[in-house]
N, CA and C atoms as an extended XYZ file, in Angstrom:
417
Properties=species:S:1:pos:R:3:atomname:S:1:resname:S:1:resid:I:1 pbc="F F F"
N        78.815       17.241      258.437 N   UNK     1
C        77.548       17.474      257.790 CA  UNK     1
C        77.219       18.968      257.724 C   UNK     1
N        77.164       19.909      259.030 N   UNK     2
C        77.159       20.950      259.011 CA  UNK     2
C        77.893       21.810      257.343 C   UNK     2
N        79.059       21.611      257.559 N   UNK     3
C        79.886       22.051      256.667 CA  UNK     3
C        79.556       22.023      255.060 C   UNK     3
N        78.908       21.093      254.699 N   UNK     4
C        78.264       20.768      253.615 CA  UNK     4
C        76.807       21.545      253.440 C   UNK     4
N        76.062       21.076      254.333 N   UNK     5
C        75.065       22.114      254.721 CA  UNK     5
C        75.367       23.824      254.343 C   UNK     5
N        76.207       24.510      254.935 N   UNK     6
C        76.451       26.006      254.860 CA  UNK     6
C        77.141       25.997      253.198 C   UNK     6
N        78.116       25.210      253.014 N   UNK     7
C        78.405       25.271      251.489 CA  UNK     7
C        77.691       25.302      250.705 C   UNK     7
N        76.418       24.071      250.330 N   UNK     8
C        75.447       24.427      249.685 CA  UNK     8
C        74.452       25.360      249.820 C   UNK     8
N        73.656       25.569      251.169 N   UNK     9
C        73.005       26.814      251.399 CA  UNK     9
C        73.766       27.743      252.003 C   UNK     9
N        74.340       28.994      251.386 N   UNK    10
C        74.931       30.006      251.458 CA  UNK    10
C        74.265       31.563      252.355 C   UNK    10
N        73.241       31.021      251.972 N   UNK    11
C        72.078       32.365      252.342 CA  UNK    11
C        71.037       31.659      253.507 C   UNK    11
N        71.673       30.367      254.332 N   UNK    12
C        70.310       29.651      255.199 CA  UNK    12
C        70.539       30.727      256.308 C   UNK    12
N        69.572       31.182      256.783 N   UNK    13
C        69.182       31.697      257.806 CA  UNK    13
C        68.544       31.355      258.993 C   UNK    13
N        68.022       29.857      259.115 N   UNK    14
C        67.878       29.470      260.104 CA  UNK    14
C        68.132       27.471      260.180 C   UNK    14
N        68.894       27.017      261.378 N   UNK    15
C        69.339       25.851      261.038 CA  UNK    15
C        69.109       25.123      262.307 C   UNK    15
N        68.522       24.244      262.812 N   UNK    16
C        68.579       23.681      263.683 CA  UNK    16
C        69.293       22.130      263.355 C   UNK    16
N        69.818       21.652      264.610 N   UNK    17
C        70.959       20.164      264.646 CA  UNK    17
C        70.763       19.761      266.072 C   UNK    17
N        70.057       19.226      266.543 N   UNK    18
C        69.746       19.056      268.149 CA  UNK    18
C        69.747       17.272      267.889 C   UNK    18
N        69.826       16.827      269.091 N   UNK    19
C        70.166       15.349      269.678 CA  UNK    19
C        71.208       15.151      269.618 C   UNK    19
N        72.702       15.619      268.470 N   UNK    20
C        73.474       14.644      268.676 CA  UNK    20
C        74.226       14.201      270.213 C   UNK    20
N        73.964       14.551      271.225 N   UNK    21
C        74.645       13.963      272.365 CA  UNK    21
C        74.228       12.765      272.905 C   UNK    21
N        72.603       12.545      272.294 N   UNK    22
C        71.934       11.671      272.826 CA  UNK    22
C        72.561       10.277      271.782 C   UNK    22
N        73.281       10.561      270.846 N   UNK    23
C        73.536        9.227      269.878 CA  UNK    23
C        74.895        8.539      270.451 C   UNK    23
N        75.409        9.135      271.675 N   UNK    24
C        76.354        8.698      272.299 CA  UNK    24
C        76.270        7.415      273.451 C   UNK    24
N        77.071        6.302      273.541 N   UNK    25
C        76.733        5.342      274.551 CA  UNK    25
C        76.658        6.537      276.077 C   UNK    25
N        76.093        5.356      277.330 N   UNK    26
C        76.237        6.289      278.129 CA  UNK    26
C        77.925        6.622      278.764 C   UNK    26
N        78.221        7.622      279.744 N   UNK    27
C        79.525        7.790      280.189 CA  UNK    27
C        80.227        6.741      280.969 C   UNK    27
N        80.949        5.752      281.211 N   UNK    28
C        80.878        5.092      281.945 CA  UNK    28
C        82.238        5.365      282.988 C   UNK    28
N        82.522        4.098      283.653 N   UNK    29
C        83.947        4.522      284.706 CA  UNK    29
C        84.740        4.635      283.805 C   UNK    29
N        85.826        5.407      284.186 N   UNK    30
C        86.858        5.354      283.272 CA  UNK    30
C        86.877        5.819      281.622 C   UNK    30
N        86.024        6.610      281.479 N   UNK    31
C        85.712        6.975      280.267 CA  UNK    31
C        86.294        8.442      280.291 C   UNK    31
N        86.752        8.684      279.210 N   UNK    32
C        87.433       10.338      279.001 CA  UNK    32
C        85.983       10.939      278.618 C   UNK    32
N        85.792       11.985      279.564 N   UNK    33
C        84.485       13.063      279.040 CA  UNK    33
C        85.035       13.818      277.878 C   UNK    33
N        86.060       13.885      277.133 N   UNK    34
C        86.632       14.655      276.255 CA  UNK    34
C        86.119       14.143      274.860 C   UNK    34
N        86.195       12.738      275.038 N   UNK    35
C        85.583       12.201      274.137 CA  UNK    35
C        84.330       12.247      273.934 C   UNK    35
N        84.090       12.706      274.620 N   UNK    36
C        82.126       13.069      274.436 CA  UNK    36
C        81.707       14.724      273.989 C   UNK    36
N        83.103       15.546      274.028 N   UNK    37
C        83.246       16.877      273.638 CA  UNK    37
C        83.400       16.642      272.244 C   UNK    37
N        82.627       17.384      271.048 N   UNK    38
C        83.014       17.310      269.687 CA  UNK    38
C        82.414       19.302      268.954 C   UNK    38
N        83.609       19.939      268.197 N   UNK    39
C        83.382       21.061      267.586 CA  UNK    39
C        83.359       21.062      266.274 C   UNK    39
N        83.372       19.923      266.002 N   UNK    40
C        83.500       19.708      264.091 CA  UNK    40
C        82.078       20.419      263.453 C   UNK    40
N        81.173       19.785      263.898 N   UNK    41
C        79.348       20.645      263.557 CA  UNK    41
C        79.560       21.836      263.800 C   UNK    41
N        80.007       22.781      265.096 N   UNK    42
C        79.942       23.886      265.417 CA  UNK    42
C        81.001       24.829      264.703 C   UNK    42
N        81.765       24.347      263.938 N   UNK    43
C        83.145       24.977      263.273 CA  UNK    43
C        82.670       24.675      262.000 C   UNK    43
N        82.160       23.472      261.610 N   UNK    44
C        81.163       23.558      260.267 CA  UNK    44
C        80.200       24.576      260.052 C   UNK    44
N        79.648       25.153      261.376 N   UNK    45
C        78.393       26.363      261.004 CA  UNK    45
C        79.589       27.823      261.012 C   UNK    45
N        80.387       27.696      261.847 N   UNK    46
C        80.872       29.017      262.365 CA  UNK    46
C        81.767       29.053      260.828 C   UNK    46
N        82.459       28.280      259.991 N   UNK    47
C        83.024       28.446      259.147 CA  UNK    47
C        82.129       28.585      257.242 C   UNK    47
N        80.618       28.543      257.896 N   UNK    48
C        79.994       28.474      256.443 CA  UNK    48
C        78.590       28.724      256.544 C   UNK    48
N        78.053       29.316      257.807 N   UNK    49
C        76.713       30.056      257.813 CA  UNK    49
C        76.415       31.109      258.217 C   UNK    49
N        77.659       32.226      257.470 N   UNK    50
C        77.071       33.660      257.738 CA  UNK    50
C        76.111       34.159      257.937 C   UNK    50
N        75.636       33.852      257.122 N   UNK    51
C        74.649       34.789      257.026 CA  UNK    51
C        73.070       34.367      258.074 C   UNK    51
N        73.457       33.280      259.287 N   UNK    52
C        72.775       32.729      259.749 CA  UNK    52
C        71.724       33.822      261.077 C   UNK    52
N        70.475       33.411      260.967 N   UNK    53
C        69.938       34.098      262.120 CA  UNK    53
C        69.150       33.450      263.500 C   UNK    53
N        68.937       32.147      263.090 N   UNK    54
C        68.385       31.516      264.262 CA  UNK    54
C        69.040       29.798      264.383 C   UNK    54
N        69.604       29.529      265.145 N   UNK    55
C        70.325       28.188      265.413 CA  UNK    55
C        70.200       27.641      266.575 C   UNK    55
N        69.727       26.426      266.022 N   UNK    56
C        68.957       25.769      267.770 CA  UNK    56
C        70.138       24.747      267.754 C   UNK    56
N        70.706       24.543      268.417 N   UNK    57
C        71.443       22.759      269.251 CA  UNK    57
C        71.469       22.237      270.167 C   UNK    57
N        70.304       21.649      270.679 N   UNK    58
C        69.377       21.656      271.763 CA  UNK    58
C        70.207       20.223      271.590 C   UNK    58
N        71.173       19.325      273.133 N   UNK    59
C        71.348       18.082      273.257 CA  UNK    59
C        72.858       18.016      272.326 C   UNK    59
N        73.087       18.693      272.008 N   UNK    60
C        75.256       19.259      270.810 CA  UNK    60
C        75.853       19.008      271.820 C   UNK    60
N        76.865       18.455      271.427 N   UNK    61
C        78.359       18.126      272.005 CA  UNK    61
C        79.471       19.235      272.338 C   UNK    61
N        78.873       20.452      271.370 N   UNK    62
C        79.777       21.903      271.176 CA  UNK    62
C        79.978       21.859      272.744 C   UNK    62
N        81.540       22.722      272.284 N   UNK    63
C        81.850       22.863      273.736 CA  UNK    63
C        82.467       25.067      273.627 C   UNK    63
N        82.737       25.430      274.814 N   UNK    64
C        82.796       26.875      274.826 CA  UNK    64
C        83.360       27.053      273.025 C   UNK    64
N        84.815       26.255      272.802 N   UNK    65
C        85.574       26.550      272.501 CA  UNK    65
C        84.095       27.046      270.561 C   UNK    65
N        84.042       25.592      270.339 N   UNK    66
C        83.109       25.521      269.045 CA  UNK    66
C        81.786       26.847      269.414 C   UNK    66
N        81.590       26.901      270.759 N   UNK    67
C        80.607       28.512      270.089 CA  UNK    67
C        81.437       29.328      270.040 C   UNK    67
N        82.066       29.778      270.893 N   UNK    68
C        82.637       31.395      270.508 CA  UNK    68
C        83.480       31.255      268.673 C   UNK    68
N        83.716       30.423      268.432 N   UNK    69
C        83.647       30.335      266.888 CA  UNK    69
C        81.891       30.863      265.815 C   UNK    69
N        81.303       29.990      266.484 N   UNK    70
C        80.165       30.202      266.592 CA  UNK    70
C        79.659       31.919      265.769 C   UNK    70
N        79.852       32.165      267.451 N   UNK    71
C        79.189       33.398      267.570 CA  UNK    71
C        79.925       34.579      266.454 C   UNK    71
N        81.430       34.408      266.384 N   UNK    72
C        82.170       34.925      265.492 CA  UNK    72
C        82.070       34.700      264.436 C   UNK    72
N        81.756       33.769      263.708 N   UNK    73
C        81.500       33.604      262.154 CA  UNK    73
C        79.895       33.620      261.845 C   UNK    73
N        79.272       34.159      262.781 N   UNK    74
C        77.646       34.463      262.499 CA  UNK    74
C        77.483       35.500      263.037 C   UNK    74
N        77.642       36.733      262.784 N   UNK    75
C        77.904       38.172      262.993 CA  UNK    75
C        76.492       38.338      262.929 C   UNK    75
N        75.331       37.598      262.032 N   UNK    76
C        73.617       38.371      262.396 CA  UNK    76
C        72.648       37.427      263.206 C   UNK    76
N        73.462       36.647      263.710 N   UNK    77
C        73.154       35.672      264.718 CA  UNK    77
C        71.946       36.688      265.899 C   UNK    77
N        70.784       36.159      265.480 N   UNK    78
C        69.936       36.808      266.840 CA  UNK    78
C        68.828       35.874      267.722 C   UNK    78
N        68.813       34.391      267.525 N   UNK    79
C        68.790       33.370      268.457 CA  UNK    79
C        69.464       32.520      268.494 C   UNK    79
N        69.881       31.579      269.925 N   UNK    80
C        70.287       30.565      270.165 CA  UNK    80
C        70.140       29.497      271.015 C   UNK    80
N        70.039       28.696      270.770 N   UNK    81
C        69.288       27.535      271.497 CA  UNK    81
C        70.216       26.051      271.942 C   UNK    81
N        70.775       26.335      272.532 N   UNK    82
C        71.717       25.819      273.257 CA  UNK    82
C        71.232       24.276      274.522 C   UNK    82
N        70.073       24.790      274.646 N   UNK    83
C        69.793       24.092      275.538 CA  UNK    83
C        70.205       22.347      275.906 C   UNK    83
N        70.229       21.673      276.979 N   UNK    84
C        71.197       20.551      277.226 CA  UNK    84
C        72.437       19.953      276.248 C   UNK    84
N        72.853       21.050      275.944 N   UNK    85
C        74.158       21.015      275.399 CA  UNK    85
C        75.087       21.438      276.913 C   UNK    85
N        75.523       20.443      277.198 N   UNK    86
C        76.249       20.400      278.501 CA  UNK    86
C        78.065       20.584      278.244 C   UNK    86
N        78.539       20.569      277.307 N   UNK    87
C        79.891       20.968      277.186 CA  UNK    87
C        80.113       22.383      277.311 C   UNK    87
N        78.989       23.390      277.129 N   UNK    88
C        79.190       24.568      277.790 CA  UNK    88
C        79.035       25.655      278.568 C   UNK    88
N        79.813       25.947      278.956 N   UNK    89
C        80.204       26.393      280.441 CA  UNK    89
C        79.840       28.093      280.079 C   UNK    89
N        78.571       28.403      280.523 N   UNK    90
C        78.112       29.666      280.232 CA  UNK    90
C        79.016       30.711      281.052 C   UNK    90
N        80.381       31.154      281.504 N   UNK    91
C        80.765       31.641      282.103 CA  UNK    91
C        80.888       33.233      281.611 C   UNK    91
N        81.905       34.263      282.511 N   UNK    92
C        81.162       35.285      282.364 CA  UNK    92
C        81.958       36.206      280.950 C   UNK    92
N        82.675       35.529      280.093 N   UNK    93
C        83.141       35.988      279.367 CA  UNK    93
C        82.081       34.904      278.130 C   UNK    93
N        82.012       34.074      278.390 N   UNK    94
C        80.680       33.482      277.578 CA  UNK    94
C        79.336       33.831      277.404 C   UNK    94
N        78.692       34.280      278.557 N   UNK    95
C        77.618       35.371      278.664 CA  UNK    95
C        77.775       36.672      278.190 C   UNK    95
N        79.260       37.367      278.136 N   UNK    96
C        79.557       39.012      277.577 CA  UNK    96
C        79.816       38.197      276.352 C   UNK    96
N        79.662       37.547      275.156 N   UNK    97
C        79.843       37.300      273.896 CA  UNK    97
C        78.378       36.951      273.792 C   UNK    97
N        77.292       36.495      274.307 N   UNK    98
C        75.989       36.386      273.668 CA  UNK    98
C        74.870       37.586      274.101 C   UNK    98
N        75.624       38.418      275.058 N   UNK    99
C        74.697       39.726      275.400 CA  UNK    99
C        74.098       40.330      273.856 C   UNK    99
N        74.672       40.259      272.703 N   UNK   100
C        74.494       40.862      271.689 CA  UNK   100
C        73.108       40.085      270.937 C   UNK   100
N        72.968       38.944      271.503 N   UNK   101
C        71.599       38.038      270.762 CA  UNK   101
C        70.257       38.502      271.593 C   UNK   101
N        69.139       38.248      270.619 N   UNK   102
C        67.755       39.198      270.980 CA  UNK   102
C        67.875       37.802      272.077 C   UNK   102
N        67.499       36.944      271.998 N   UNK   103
C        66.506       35.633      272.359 CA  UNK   103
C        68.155       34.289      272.715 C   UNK   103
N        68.263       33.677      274.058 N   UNK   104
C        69.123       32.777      274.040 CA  UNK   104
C        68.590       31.848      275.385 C   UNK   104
N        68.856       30.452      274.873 N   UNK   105
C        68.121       29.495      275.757 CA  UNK   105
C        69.480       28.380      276.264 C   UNK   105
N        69.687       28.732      277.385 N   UNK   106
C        70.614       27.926      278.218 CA  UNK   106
C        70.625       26.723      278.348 C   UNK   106
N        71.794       25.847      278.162 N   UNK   107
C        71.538       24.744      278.697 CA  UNK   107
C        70.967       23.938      279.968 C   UNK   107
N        70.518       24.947      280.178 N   UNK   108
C        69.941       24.226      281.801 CA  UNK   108
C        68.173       24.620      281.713 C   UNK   108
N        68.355       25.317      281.047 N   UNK   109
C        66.859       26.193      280.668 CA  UNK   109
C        66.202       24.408      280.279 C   UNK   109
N        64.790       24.605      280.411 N   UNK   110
C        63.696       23.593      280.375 CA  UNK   110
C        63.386       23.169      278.588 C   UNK   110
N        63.128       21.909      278.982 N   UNK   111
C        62.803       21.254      277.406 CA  UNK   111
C        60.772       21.443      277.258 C   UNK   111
N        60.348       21.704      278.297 N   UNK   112
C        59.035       21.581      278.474 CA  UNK   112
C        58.448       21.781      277.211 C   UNK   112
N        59.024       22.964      276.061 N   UNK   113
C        58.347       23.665      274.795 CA  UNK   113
C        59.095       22.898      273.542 C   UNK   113
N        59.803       21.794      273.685 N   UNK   114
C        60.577       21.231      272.781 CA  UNK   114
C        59.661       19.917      272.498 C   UNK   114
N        59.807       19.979      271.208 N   UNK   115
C        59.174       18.502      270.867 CA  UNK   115
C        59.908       17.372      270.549 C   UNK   115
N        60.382       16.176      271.347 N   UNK   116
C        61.562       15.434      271.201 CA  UNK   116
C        60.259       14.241      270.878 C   UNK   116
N        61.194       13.694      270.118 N   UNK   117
C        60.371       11.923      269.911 CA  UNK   117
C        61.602       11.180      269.794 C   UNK   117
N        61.112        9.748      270.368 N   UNK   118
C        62.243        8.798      270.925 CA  UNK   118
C        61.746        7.743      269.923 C   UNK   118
N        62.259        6.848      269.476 N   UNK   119
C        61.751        5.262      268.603 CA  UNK   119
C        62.186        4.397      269.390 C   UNK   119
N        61.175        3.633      270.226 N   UNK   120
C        61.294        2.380      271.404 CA  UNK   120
C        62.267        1.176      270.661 C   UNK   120
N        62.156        1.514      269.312 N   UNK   121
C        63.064        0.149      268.215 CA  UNK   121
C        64.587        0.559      268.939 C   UNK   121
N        65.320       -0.344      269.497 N   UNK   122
C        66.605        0.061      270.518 CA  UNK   122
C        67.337       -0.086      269.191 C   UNK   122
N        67.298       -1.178      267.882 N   UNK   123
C        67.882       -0.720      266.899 CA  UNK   123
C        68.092        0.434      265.818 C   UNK   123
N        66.628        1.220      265.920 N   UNK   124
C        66.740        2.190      265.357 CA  UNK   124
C        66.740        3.629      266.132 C   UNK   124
N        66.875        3.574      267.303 N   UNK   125
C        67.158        4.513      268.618 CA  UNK   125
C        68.309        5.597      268.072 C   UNK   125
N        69.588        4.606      267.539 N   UNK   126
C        70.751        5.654      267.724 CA  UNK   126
C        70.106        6.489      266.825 C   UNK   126
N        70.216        6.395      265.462 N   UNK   127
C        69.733        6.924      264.057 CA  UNK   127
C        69.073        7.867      264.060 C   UNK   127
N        68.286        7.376      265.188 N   UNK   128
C        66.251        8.383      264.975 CA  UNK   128
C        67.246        9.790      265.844 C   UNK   128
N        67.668        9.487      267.346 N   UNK   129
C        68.340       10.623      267.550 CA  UNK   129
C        69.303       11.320      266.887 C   UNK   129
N        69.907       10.507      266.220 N   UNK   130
C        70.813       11.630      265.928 CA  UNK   130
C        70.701       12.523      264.441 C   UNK   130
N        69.563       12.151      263.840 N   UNK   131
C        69.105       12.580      262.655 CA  UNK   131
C        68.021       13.172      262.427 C   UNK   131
N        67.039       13.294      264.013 N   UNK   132
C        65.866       13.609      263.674 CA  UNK   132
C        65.920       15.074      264.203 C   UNK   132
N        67.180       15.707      264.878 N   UNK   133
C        66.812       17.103      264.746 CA  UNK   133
C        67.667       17.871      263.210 C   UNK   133
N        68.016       17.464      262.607 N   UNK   134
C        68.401       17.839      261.694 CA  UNK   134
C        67.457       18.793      260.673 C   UNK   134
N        67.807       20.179      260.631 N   UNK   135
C        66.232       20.809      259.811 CA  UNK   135
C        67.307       22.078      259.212 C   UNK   135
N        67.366       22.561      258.219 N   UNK   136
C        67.276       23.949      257.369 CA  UNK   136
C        66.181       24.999      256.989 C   UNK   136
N        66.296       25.827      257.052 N   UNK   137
C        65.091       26.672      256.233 CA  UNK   137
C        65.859       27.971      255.695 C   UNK   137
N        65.490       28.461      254.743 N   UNK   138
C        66.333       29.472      254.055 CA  UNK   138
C        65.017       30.245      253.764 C   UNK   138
N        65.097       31.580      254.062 N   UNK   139
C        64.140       32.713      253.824 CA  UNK   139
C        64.554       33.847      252.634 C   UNK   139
């Protein structure tokens, strides 16, 4: 989706994509956590939203590998919003690649200022998450 997104808007400058981790069953025994790792969205932005300046993926599957793509194919990148996106591992060569952003919100950093809404319909649960952070704006 991403990918389509940056193709058609060429010039979006700010994009948020938050929940998709939450559209996932939970982890169970025996389950590969790898499979719960996905960079296709994050290689969709890093490969087609240059010209991007603020990107939230608050609850993304991205893992190190899909930001430092990221961060490299969005050269005016000056927020990021990362937050409970748990596939990545802020380490210290991951922290010396986002020193360059004004404003960046960790995955561990607090949801307190985030506005999440849940739909109690358990049938329409997956859907609502995984579509309702979906937003563009082009300036």
């Amino acid at each position: 989706m991403t990918e389509m997104v940056g193709k058609e808007c060429p010039q979006l400058k700010t994009f948020k994509f938050n929940n998709t981790w939450y559209s996932l069953p939970p982890l169970g025994p025996g389950d590969d956590e790898e499979e719960f790792e996905d960079d296709e969205e994050a290689l969709g932005i890093a490969n087609t939203m240059h010209q991007l300046r603020h990107l939230q993926l608050i609850g993304n599957r991205v893992t190190n590998r899909g930001l430092k793509a990221i961060l490299d194919g969005c050269p005016h990148l000056e927020t990021l919003d990362i937050r409970r996106s748990r596939n990545v591992n802020m380490d210290v060569d991951m922290r010396a690649r986002c020193a360059r952003l004004k404003t960046i919100r960790l995955p561990e950093d607090s949801l307190d200022d985030y506005d999440f809404e849940a739909d109690t319909d358990d049938r329409q649960a997956e859907i609502n998450f995984w579509y309702s952070g979906a937003a563009a704006q082009m300036l």
